[in-house]
C-alpha positions in Angstrom: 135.9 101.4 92.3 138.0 104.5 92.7 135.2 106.9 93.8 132.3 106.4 95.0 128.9 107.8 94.1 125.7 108.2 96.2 124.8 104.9 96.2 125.6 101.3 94.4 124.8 97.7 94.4 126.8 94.9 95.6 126.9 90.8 94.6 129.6 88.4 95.6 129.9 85.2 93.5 132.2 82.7 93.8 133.2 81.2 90.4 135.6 78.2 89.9 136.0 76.9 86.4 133.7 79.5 84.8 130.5 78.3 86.8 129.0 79.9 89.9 128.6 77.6 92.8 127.3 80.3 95.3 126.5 84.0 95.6 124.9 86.2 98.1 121.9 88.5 97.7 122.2 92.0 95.7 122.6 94.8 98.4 122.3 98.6 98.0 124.8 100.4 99.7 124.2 104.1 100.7 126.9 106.5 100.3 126.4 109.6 102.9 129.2 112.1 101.9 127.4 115.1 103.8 129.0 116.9 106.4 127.7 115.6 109.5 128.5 112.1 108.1 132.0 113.2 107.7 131.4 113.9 110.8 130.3 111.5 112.5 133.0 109.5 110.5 135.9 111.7 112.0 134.7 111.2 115.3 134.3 107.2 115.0 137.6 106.8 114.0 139.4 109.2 116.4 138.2 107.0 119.3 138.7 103.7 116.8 135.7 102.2 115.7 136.1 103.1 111.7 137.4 100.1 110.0 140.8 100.3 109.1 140.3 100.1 105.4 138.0 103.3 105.6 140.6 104.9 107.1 143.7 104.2 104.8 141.3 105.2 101.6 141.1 108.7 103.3 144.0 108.6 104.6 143.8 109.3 108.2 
């Protein structure tokens, strides 16, 4: 996913051999790109608590 939109759903399976032998639950995943969610996210990771990943995608 190169961008992401306001909200998606995500499923992890684990495939070996072309069969699945496990996979989670579906999950809906929020997206809040509004300016005091940028906020907020600015703040978290100025005092560290953003995950690192989050960070290097925007790059700061």
């Amino acid at each position: 996913m190169t961008k992401a939109t306001k909200s998606f759903t995500v499923q992890v399976k684990y495939i070996k051999d072309g069969k699945t032998l496990a996979e989670s639950g579906v999950e809906k995943v929020n997206v809040k790109t509004g300016f005091f969610a940028k906020l907020v996210a600015f703040f978290r990771m100025l005092f560290g608590s953003l995950p690192k990943v989050v960070q290097s995608y925007f790059d700061i």
